[in-house]
N, C-alpha and C positions, 0 to 999 in steps of 0.2 A: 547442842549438836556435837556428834562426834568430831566432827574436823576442826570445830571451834577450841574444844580440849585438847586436841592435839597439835594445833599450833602454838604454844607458848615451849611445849616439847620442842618440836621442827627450830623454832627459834633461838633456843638455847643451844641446841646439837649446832647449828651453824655459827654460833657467836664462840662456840669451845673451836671449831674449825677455823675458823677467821682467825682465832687468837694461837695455835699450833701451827699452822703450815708457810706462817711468814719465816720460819729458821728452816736454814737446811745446815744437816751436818754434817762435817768436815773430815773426822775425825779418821778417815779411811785414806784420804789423796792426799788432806793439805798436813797428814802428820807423817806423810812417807818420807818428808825433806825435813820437818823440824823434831820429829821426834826420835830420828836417829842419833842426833846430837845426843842428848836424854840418856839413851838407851848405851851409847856405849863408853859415860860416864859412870853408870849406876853403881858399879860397884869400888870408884873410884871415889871418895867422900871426898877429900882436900880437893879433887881439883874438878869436883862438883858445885861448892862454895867459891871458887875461885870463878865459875860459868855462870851462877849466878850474881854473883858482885859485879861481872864485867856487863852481863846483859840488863842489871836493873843502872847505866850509867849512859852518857853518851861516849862514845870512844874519842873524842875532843878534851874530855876530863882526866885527866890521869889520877884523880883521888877518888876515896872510898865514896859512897851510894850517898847522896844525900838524905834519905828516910829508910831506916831501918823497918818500919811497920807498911805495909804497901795499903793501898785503900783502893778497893774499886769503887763506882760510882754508886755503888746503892749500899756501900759498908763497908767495912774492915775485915784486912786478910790477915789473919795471926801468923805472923813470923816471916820469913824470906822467902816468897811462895813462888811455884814455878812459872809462875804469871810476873817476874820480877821486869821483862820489858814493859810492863805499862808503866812503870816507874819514870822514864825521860819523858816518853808521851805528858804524861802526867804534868810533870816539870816543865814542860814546854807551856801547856797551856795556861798553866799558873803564870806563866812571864807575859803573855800575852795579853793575859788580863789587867795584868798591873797596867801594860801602856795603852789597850783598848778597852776596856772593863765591860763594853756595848757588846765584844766580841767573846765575851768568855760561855755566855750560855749556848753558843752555834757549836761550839766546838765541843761541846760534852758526847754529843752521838757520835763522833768519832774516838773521843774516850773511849765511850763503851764497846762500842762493835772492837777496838784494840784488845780492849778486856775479854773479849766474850773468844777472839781468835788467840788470846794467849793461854786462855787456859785451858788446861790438855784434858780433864776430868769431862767438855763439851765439847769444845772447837765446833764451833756453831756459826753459824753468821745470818742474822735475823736480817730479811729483806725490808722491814718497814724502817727498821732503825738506818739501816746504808740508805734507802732514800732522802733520809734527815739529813745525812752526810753530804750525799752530791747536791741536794737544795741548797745546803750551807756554802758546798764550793761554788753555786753559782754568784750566792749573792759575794764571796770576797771578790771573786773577778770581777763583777760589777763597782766594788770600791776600788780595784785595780784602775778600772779603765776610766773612772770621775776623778777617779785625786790621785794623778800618779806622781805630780809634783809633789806634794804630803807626805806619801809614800815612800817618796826616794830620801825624805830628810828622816825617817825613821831607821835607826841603828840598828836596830836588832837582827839578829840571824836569820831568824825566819822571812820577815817583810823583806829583807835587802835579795834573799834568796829567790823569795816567790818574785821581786820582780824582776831579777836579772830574769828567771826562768822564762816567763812571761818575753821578755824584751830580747831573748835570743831565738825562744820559737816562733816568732815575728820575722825575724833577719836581724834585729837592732838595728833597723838602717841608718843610713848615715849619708852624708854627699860632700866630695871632697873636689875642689878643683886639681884639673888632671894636668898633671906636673909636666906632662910632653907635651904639652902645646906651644906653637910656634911664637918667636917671637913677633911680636908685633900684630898675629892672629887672634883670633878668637879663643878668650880660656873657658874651653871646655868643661863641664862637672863631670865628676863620674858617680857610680852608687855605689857603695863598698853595703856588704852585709854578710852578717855571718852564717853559718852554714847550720842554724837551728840551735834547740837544746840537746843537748849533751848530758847526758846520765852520768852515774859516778863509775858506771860498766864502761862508759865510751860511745852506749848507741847514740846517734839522734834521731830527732824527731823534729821535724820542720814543719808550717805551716804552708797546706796543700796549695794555696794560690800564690806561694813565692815565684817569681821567672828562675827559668833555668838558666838563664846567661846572666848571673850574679859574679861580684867580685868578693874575694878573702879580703885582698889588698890591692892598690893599683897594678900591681905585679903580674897579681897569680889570680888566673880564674877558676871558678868551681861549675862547674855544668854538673848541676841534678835535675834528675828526671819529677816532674810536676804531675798531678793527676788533677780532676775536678773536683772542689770540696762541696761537701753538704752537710749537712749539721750534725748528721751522727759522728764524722769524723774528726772535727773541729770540736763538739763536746767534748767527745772521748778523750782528745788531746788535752785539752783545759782542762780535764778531772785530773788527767795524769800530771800535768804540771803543778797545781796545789798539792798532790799528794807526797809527791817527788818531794818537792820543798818543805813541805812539813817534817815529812819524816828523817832527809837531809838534815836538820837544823835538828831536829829530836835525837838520834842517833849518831851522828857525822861518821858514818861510816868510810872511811880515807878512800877519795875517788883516784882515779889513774888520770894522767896528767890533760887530757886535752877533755875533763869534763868542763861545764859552763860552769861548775860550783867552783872553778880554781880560778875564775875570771872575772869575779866578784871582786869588787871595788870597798873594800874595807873601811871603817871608821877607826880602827885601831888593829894592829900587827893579832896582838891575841884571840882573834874573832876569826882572824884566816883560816878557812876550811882546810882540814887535814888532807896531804895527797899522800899516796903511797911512794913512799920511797926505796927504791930497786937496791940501792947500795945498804941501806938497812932497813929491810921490809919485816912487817910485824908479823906474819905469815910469809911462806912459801910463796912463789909464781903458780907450781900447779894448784896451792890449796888456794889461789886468788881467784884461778878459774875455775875449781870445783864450787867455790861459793857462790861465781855470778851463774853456773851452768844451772845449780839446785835451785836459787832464787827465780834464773827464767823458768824453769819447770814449772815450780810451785805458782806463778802469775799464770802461766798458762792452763795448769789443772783447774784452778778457781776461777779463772778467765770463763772456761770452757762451761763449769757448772752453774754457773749464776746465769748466763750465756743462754744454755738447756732451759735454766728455772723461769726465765722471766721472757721467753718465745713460745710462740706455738697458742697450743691448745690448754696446756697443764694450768695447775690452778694459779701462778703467779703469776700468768700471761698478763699484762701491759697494754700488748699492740700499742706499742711506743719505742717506734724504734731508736728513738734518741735517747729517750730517757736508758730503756734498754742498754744502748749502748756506753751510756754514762757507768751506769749500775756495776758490769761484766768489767769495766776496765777499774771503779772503784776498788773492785774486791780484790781482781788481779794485783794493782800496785800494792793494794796493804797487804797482801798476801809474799809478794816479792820482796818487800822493806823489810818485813821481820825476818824472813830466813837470810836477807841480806846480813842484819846485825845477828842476829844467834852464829850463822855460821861462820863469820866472820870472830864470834867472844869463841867459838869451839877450838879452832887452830890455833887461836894466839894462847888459851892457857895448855893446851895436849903437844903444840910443837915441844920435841925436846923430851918428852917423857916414855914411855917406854908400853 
């Protein structure tokens, strides 16, 4: 029968679609903010090389790249390629493994989708693979919230990060007996808690069901305004919280001083997260804010288009709006993190030059 011949047809045209329309490309919004870096190095060689050496490194390191040959996840990149920030990413996951080994296959989709936004020849971002990503952060927050005691005896950058992060968009709370009580009266508790997490920009971002009559310190109160939470907004939050901290600990881009990354309770002096320092800052004041202005952009153009891809009607619709909302704010932070460190490696080697 005709229709019987031509369903293996039918079938195949939707398996080539199925396997095409999970990327959408980038290469027009999210290279407005990272490929101007690029662009007006090009005909500067030395201090081209000098953009790439500082982007394939964490800014915590002050020596040369540790891998001269860069490897994406499905091969080898010949030579210093402009893909050199997957390099820390890279680096990072490799330490991760050594102390979780369970944890090093979760983490490869976020490899890649880094891969796949660093290189300027696509700047793509495949929808199936970012859902690998936010599955994976759900299942760490779930080993967040079983072993957080485990957790806290782990040194490394990344785990001690993720859970401060975690433990300040909470409040960190805390309960202190309240020092003004009378003598001979009843001694009072009070709630001390902190005013959320703190990015290395300075926003925060608190969890929706905190009270607004919170304390900083027995002193000093903080009144923030509360809304009702539900799970698209508490996902969202926890996507951004692992991704923060990864990236944090993969790059250490030098936060300004009232972030939560400088409130970090160290195992040793050398592990202390970089802060920007005013009296010898590695960049300008304005190029600190031109950096975080480009980086909010660049979260918000990719915020906005993942956002569009995965609502409505079109073909990557969901009708999930959590998920959904997990997705748009994935893309966003990893979109933010890398123009955070590009344009932060662009000012520190062009200040001074001409």
């Amino acid at each position: 029968m005709p229709l019987m011949r031509l369903l293996p047809t039918v079938l195949s045209l939707l398996v080539l679609v199925g396997c095409s329309t999970s990327k959408l490309d980038l290469r027009d919004e999210f290279d407005l903010y990272r490929a101007s870096f690029r662009e007006k190095l090009t005909a500067k060689e030395a201090l081209t090389q000098q953009f790439l050496a500082c982007t394939g490194r964490s800014h915590g390191d002050s020596g040369a790249p540790s891998e001269t040959t860069l490897q994406s996840p499905s091969g080898p990149m010949p030579g210093v390629s402009d893909n050199s920030i997957s390099s820390p990413v890279r680096t990072l996951i490799q330490r991760i493994g050594v102390r979780q080994p369970q944890q090093t296959d979760s983490l490869l989709a976020l490899q890649q989708t880094v891969f796949d936004l660093g290189d300027a020849s696509t700047r793509r971002l495949d929808l199936d693979q970012l859902r690998k990503v936010v599955d994976m952060i759900e299942r760490w927050h779930g080993h967040v919230d079983s072993d957080e005691d485990n957790l806290a005896k782990d040194s490394s950058r990344f785990a001690r990060l993720l859970l401060s992060y975690t433990k300040a968009y909470f409040g960190d709370l805390s309960f202190k007996a309240d020092p003004a009580a009378s003598a001979g009266g009843v001694h009072g508790v009070i709630r001390v808690t902190s005013r959320g997490f703190v990015d290395r920009n300075g926003t925060a971002f608190a969890f929706p069901g905190l009270s607004p009559d919170i304390l900083w310190d027995p002193a000093h109160s903080l009144h923030v305004s509360t809304t009702s939470f539900d799970s698209r907004r508490v996902s969202a939050d926890l996507t951004r919280l692992f991704l923060e901290a990864f990236f944090d600990a993969a790059f250490q881009v030098p936060a300004v001083h009232s972030a939560t990354a400088l409130q970090v309770s160290w195992k040793t002096p050398e592990q202390a997260y970089p802060e920007f320092d005013a009296a010898h800052p590695p960049i300008s004041l304005d190029a600190l804010a031109r950096v975080a202005r480009d980086a909010m952009r660049a979260e918000a153009v990719v915020t906005s288009l993942v956002g569009k891809a995965v609502r409505g009607g079109g073909v990557f619709s969901l009708q999930n709006e959590t998920l959904a909302a997990m997705l748009e704010t994935a893309a966003g932070v990893m979109a933010k993190k890398l123009v955070e460190h590009e344009g932060f490696c662009y000012f520190q080697v062009t200040q001074g030059s001409s």
